[in-house]
N, C-alpha and C positions, 0 to 999 in steps of 0.2 A: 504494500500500500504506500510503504514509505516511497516508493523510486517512481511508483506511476503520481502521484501527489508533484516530486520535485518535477519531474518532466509536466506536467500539467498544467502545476498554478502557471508558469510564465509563459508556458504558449497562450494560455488564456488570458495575459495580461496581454501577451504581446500581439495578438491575432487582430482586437481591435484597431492597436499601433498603426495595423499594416494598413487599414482604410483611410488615417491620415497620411501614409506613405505611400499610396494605389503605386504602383509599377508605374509609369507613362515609355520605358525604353526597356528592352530587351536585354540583360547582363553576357558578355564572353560571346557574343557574334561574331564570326569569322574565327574562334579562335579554336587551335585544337582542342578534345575535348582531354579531359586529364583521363589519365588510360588506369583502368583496375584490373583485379579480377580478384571474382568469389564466387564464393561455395555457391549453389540455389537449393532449394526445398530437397529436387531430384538429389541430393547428393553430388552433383557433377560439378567442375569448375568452369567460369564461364569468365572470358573475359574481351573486352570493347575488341583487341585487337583480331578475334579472332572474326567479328562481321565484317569487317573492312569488307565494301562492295557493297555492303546493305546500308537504307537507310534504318534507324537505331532509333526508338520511342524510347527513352526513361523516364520513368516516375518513382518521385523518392516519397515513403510512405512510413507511417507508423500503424499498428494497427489501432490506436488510441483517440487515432487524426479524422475528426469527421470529414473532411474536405477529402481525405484521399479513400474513405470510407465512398462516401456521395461517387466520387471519379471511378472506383473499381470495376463496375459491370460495364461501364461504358469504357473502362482500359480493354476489355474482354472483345465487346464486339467491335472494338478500333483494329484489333490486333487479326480478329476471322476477316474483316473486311478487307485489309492491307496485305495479309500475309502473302496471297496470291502477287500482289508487286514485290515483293522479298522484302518485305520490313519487319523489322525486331523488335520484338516489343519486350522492357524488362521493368516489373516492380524493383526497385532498391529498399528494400525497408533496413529503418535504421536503428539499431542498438537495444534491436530485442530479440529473445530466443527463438529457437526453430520450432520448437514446440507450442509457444503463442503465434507465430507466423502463420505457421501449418493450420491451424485451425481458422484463422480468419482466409486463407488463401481455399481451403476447402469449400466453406460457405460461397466463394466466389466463382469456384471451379474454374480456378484460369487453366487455360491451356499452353501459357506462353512460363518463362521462367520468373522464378519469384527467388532474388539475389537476399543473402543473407550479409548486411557491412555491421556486423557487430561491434565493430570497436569506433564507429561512425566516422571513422577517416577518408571514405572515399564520400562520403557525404560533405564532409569539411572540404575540400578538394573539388569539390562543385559551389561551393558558398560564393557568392560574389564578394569584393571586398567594399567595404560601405554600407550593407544593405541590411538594414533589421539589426545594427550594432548590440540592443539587447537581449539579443536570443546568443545564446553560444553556436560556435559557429557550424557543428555541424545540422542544427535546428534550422538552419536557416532554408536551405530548398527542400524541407517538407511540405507534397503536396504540389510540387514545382514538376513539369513535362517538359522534357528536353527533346529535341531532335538532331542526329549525330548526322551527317552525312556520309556517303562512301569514301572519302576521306579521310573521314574521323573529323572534319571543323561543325562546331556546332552552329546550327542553322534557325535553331527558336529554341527558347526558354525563358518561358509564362512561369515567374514565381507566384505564391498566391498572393491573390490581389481579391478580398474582400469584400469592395465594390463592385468587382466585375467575375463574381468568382462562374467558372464554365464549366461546371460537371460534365457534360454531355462532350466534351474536349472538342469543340466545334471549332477553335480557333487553332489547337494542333492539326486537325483533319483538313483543315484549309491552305493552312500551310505546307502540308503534308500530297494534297494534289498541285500546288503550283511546284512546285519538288521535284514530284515526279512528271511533270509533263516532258515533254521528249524535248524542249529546248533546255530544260535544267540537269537532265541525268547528263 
């Protein structure tokens, strides 16, 4: 109780925060993305380098985080819609057990990989610098949908934005067909 209380009070302080701070620009466009690799649910290792070629959907999630609670079915059928264009779809949940994972990932029955960053360093390594200063820093893109390109530079990343928050990831999926139209591959 103790550990879900300390992760809680300050996301719920700082969630408000984020409505006076709406997003207006995109963080780390054009830039590579920072390269990991981890475990998933499957037991297997999985890591950025190994899609090179694909585009790469990440969502970094807790299972505690209603926003990324709200986004999960709709991570689901973004990922059956896309996959036919080869795109990767991957939960990062951050700095909780596989056994609390597993169970929220069931309820959800994704079919795509659901990454385990237990020590939230690869999370921290996606943090923009500046953004949300009171959240610690791997707290910061929970909730946030990235788009990797075949390159590996990242091409959109929607942190959450409170006033404009997009369950339904309408604004990834948009981005996601200008992408892929045959003048951007």
């Amino acid at each position: 109780m103790k550990t879900i209380t300390r992760f809680l009070v300050p996301l719920l302080i700082a969630f408000p925060l984020t409505v006076l701070n709406a997003q207006t620009e995109q963080p780390m466009i054009g830039q590579t993305a920072p390269s990991f690799t981890l475990t998933g649910l499957d037991g297997k290792t999985y890591s950025l380098e190994q899609f090179r070629g694909k585009f790469v959907v990440i969502h970094f999630a807790t299972t505690w985080c209603p926003f990324c609670n709200a986004e999960a079915p709709n991570l689901e059928q973004l990922y059956k819609a896309y996959k036919p264009q080869d795109v990767q779809v991957f939960i990062i949940d951050v700095k909780e057990g596989k056994d609390l994972v597993a169970k929220l990932s069931q309820k959800f029955n994704f079919s795509f990989p659901v990454l385990l960053d237990e020590e939230g360093t690869v999370s921290t390594r996606y943090a923009p610098e500046g953004v949300q200063p009171d959240l610690a820093r791997d707290e910061v893109p929970l909730a946030s949908n990235l788009i990797v390109d075949k390159e590996g530079k990242i091409r959109f990343y929607s942190l959450l934005n409170t006033l404009d928050f997009d369950a339904k990831l309408t604004k990834v999926k948009q981005r996601l067909d200008e992408l892929l139209t045959p003048s951007n591959k």
